[in-house]
C-alpha positions in Angstrom: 38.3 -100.2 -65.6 39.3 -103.5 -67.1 37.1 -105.3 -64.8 34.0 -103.4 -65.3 34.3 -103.8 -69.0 35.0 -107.6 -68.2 31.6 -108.1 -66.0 29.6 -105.7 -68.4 30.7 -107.8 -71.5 30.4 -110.9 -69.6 26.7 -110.0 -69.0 25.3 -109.0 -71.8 26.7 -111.9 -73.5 24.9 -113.8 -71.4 21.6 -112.6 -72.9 21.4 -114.4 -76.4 20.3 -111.0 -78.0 23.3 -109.5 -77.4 25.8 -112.2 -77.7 24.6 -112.4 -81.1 24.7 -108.6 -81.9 28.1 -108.8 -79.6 29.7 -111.5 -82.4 28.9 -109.6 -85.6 33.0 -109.1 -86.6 32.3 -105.2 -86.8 30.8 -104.9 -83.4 32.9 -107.3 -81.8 35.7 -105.0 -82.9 34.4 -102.3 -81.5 33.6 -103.2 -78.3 37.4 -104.9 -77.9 38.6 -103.1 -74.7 41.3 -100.6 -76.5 39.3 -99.6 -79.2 35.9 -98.9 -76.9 38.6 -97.0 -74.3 40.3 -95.6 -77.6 36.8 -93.8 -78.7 35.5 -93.0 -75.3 38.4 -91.2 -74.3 38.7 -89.9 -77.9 35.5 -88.2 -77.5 36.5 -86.9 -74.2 39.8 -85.3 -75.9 37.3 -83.4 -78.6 35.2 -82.2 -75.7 38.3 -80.6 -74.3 39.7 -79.2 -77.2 36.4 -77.9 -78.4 35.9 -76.4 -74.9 39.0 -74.5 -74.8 38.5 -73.7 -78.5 35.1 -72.2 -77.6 36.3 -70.2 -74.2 39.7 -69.2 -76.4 36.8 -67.5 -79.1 35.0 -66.2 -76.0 37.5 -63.8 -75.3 39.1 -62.9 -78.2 38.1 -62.3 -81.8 38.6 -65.0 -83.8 39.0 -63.0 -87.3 40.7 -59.9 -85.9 44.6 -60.3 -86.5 47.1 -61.5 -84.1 50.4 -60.4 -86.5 51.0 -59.5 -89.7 54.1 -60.4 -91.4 54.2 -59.8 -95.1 51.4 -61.4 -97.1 50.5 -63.9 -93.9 48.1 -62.8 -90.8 48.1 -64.7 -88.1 44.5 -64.5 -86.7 43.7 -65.4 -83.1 41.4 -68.5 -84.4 45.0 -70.2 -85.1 46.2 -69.1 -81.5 43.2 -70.6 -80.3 43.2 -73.9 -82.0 46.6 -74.2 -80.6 45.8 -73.8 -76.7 43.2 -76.4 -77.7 45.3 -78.7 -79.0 48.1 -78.7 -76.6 44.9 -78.9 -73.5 43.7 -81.7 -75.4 47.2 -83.7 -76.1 48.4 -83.8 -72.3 44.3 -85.1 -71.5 44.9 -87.8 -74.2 48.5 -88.7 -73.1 47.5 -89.5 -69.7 44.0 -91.4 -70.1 45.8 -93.4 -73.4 49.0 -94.3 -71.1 46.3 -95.5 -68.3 43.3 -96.6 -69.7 43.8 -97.2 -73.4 46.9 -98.8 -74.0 47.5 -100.0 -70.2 51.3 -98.9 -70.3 53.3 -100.2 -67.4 56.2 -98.2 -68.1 56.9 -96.5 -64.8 61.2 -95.8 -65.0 61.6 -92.4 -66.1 63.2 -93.3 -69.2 60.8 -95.4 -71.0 57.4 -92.6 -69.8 59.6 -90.2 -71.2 59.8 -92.1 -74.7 56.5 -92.6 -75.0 55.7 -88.8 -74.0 57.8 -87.5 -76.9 56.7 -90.4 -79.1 53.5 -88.9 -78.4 54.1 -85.3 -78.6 55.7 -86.2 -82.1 52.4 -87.9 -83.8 50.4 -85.4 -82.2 52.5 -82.6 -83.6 52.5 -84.4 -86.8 48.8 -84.9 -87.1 48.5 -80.9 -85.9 50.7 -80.0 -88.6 48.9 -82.3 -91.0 45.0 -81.9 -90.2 45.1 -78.8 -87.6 47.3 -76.5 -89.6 47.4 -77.5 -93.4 43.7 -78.7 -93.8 42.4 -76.1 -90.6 43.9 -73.7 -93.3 42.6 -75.3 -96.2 39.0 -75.2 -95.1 38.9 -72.3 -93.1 40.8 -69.6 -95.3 40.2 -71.2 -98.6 36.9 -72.5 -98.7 35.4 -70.8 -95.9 33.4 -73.0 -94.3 32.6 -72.1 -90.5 35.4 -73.0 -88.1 33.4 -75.4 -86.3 32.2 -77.7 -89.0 35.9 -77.4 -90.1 36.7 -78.7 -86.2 34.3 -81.6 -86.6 36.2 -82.6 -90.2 39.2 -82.3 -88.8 38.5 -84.1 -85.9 37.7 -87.2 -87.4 41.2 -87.4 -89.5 43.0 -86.9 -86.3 41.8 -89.7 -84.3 42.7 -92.4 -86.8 45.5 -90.9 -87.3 46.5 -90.5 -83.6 45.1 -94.2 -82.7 47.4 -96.1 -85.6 50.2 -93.8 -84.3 49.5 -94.5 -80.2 49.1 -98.2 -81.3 51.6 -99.1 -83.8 55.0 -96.5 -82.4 53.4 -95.0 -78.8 52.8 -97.7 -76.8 53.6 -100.9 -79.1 56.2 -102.2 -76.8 54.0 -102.3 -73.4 54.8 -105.4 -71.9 58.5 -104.6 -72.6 58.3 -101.1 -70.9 57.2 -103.0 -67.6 60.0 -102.0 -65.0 
């Protein structure tokens, strides 16, 4: 994938057009290999997990109520939001580790480091954005679940890119084995 990015990049710059648009510090940013990868497969990861939210709503109801336990219901819209998120996790883990971030960490130990490293922010951002604010928006305020996917979809991936870059995958060249 690198090298495709490399001749794309190296071919537009060589139209002066876009080698000026392409050096703008904003776009430059942007179009820096792990942040372009970051986004595209970011997007990707929302179309799964709005996918299997949307199939997950297909055959259930999303208001009806899973369990009751005191004063708390579960409804199947949590439920839901959950298959979503772990379908969506395992996509991101495996496109970040190969495309993203480039990890060359191939012995079992250091994969399985950076798999629980990941598990861990992504658990953390679902317990932050997908549960707390989900909650929030969806119970409290009552906006529609959707718009309250799209909101919450934007916290998680800068969270989950600042995790992945600075505590997932920081030590790539080191995880080489």
């Amino acid at each position: 994938m690198r090298t495709l990015y490399d001749k794309l990049f190296s071919s537009l710059r060589k139209v002066k057009l876009f080698d000026k648009i392409l050096s703008l510090p904003l776009i430059a940013k942007l179009v820096e290999y792990e942040v372009l990868m970051y986004l595209i497969f970011g997007v990707l990861t929302t179309v799964v997990n709005f996918v299997v939210f949307w199939l997950c709503g297909k055959i259930t109801d999303a208001d009806k109520a899973l369990l009751t336990l005191g004063g708390f219901t579960l409804k199947w819209v949590y439920l839901a939001n959950a298959i979503a998120w772990v379908s969506s996790v395992i996509f991101a883990f495996v496109t970040n580790k190969l495309f993203v971030f480039e990890s060359k960490a191939k012995d079992s130990g250091s994969v399985m480091r950076e798999l629980v490293s990941f598990f861990g922010a992504r658990i953390l951002s679902f317990v932050l954005f997908d549960v707390l604010m989900f909650a929030l928006l969806y119970d409290v305020l009552h906006l529609n679940e959707y718009l309250v996917k799209v909101i919450n979809s934007v916290f998680v991936v800068i969270f989950n890119y600042v995790a992945s870059k600075l505590v997932v995958f920081r030590n790539k060249e080191k995880t080489s084995k």
